[in-house]
C-alpha positions, -999 to +999 in steps of 0.1 A: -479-396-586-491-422-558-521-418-542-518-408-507-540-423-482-537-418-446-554-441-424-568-426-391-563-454-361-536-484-361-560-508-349-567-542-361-592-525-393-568-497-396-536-519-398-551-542-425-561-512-448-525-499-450-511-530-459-542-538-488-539-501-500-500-503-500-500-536-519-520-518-548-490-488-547-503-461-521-486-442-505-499-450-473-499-431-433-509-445-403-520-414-377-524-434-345-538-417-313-516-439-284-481-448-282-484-478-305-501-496-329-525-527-321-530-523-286-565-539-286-553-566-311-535-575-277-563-576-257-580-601-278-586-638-271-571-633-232-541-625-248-548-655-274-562-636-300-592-652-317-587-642-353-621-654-370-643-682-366-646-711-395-688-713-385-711-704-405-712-667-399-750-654-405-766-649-371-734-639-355-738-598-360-761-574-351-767-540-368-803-514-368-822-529-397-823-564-421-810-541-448-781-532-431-774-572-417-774-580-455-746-552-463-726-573-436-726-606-451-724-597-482-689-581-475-679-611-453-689-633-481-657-612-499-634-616-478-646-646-454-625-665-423-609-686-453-595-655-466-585-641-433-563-674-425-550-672-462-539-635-455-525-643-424-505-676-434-489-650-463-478-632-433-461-656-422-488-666-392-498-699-388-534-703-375-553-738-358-589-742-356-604-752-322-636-774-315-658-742-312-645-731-349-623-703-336-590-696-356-561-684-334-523-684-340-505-718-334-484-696-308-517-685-290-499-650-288-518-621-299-486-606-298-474-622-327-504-612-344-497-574-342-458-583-353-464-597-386-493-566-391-465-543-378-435-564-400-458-562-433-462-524-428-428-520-422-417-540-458-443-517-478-428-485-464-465-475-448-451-448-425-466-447-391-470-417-367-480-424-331-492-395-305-513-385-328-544-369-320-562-359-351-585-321-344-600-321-375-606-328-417-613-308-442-620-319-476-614-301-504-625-309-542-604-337-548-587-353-514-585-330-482-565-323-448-558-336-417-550-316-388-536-329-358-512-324-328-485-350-326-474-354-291-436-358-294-417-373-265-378-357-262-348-374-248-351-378-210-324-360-187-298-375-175-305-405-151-343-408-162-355-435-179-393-438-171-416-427-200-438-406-178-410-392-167-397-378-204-410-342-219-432-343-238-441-311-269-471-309-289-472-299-320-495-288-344-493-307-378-509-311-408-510-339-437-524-343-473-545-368-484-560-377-518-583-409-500-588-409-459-596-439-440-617-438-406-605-465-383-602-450-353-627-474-332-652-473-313-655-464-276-653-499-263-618-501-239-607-465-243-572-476-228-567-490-261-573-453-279-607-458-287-621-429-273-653-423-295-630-392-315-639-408-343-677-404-343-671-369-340-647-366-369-675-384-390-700-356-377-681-334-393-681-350-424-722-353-425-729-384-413-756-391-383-741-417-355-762-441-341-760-435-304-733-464-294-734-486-264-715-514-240-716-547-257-701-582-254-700-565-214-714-576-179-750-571-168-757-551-133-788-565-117-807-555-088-813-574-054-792-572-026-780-607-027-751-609-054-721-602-031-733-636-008-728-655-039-700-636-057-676-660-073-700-688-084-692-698-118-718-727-132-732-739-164-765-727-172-788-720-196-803-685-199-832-667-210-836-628-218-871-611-213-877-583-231-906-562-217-920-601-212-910-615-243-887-641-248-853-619-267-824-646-265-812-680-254-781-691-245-760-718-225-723-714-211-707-708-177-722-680-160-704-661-135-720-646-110-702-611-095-708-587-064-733-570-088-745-591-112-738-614-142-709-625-161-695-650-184-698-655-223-737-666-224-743-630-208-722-613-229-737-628-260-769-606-254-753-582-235-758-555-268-795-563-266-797-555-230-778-525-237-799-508-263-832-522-248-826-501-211-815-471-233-845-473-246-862-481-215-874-511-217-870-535-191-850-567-190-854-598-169-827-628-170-843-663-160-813-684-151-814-721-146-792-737-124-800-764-129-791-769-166-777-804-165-810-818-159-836-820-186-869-814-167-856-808-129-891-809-115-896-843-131-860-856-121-864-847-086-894-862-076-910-865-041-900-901-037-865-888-044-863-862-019-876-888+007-845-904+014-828-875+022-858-860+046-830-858+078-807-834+056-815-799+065-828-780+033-794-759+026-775-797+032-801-814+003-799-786-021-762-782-020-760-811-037-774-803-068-757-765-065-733-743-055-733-743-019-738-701-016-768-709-040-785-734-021-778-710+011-795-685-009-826-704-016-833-710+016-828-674+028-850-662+001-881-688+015-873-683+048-859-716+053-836-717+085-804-730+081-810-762+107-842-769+098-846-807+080-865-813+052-893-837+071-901-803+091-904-778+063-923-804+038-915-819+006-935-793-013-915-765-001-881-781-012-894-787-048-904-750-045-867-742-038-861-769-069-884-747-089-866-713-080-837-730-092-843-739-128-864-705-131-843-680-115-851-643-125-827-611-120-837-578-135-812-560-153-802-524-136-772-509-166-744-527-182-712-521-173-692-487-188-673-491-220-640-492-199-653-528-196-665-540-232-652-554-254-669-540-287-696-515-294-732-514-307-738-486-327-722-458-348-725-452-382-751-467-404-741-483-429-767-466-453-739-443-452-713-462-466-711-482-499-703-516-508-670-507-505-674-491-473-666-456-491-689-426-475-721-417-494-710-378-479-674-378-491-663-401-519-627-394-506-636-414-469-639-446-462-650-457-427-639-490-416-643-515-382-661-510-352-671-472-360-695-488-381-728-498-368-722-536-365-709-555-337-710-593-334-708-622-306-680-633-292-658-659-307-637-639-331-665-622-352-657-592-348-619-593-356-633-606-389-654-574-394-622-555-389-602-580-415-629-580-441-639-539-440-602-531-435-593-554-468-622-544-491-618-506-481-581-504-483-584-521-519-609-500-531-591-469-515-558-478-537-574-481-568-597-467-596-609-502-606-628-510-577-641-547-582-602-555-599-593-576-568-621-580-542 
């Protein structure tokens, strides 16, 4: 008899499981909670789809403890970006590397993406039920159940064509399995089904969850100011203070919102911000606005400003920002808008200069899950093997982002799904576990 697997969530980990367990001869269900399959895969990228990223990929994830970071690249060493393109390419999918070492399809469509995923499932005969939302799993001695309503959309009345429109029944079902597959996400963009249910499922099958958070996500920030320079997008280079020490460093365009921060350098440490005010710690950004100059201070010297000593202030520092920046310099210092740089001093502009390259903005919260893109978090992977199989129930395997790793942006964490979606749907499918990956 084949081995029945049914894999909980049709994401991007949950998708690539089927298809590596029904290669091996599973026989292999999708229970998915929305509509359809993939949903975030579309998100992905803008709508690109970064598939994985051909840099070296230790530094680029983040997890509780060393221990648990080595469990990570050891498994992406298994099934690395080279291995993703390979798998994708025997799709069918074509992929080109960028400058930055990100790997998307020659199309650019993340649609065509969740097509060949969808196309592949379809030629191995994985069956896949959508509406699904799963109440709960027993196990039993060998295998176990799922229990679950399936939402089941009838055939519209006459003259009615709009989905929310149609009747829907629920009805209570229930499936075998002999292996189950967690997949079901994380909590990051719940319109994409990943509602956090699946933390709660692993509850219930004894394993702890590391409280998860926002991350790869904007920063809120106290100070009245940010709606006067809403909009500003600018390369900088930022630093994160952790209760005063130096956390992270990056450089990228920052955008600046009505609340806060934005852009990919934020959201790079966005999970350490995250966990560090849940633990209440604070968090202080030093932005400098000046980035394209090497030592600003040094650069723009006094004999340099003298030229320019009939400008008003806001006039001379617009032109080494953003004019809303330079306007909020001066209101900051008190500086009036008319007022010339011979009548407020030399000094005081190279103060403004100074505020520039060292501008500091406490962090208030990130912004809710609706808005991120991944999760830090969930379940340690202590609790997990090599072969991402539970150390509570040798009949689960969790896979993806309900695991407690998350990386950076740039396509890291699509790997993560590829890799623990490939190695666990392998081992899922068959008794010789190191046969194939």
């Amino acid at each position: 008899m084949a081995n029945k697997i049914v894999v909980a969530g049709g994401g991007a980990s949950g998708l690539t499981a089927a298809i590596f367990a029904a290669e091996n001869g599973a026989e292999v269900t999708i229970l998915e909670h929305k509509d359809r399959v993939g949903k975030k895969i579309l998100m992905t990228g803008n709508g690109k789809c970064n598939l994985t990223n051909m840099n070296d990929m230790h530094g680029k994830y983040y997890s509780s403890d060393t221990q648990s970071l080595n469990k990570i690249y050891h498994a992406l060493a298994r099934f690395d970006a080279e291995r993703t393109r390979g798998f994708f390419q025997k799709l069918g999918l074509y992929t080109k590397e960028k400058k930055d070492g990100g790997v998307y399809p020659v199309s650019e469509q993340a649609s065509i993406v969740l097509d060949v995923l969808r196309s592949e499932c379809s030629r191995l005969g994985v069956q896949i039920q959508t509406d699904c939302e799963i109440t709960s799993i027993v196990p039993e001695e060998i295998g176990g159940t799922v229990y679950f309503i399936h939402s089941i959309r009838e055939s519209e009345p006459k003259g009615q064509t709009s989905k929310k429109d149609s009747i829907i029944k629920k009805k209570k079902q229930t499936i075998r399995f002999d292996t189950l597959i967690l997949a079901t996400g994380g909590k990051a963009a719940p319109i994409s089904g990943s509602d956090g249910s699946g933390y709660q499922l692993a509850k219930t099958l004894g394993h702890h969850i590391i409280e998860p958070l926002p991350a790869l996500v904007q920063i809120k920030c106290t100070g009245g100011f940010f709606k006067s320079i809403s909009g500003v997008r600018v390369q900088s280079r930022l630093k994160l203070y952790i209760e005063d020490g130096l956390s992270a460093e990056e450089e990228g365009e920052l955008q600046i919102t009505d609340y806060g921060i934005s852009g990919i350098p934020v959201f790079q440490f966005s999970r350490q911000v995250s966990r560090a005010l849940y633990e209440r710690k604070k968090c202080t950004v030093c932005i400098n606005f000046l980035s394209y100059l090497v030592q600003p201070e040094k650069e723009i010297t006094a004999q340099m400003i003298k030229p320019y000593a009939h400008k008003t202030v806001e006039e001379f520092l617009s032109g080494l920002v953003h004019k809303k920046l330079s306007a909020l310099i001066c209101r900051q210092n008190g500086i009036s808008s008319q007022i010339t740089v011979d009548k407020i001093g030399i000094e005081r502009v190279r103060s403004c200069i100074r505020q520039l390259a060292d501008f500091r903005v406490e962090a208030a919260s990130v912004n809710s899950f609706e808005n991120a893109q991944v999760c830090c978090g969930g379940i340690p992977l202590w609790e997990v093997d090599e072969y991402f199989r539970s150390t509570q129930n040798s009949h689960v395997y969790i896979v993806g982002e309900l695991l407690d790793c998350d990386g950076i942006c740039g396509g890291y964490n699509l790997q993560w799904a590829w890799t623990t979606g490939a190695i666990a749907g392998t081992a899922a499918s068959t008794q010789e576990k190191r046969k194939r990956i």
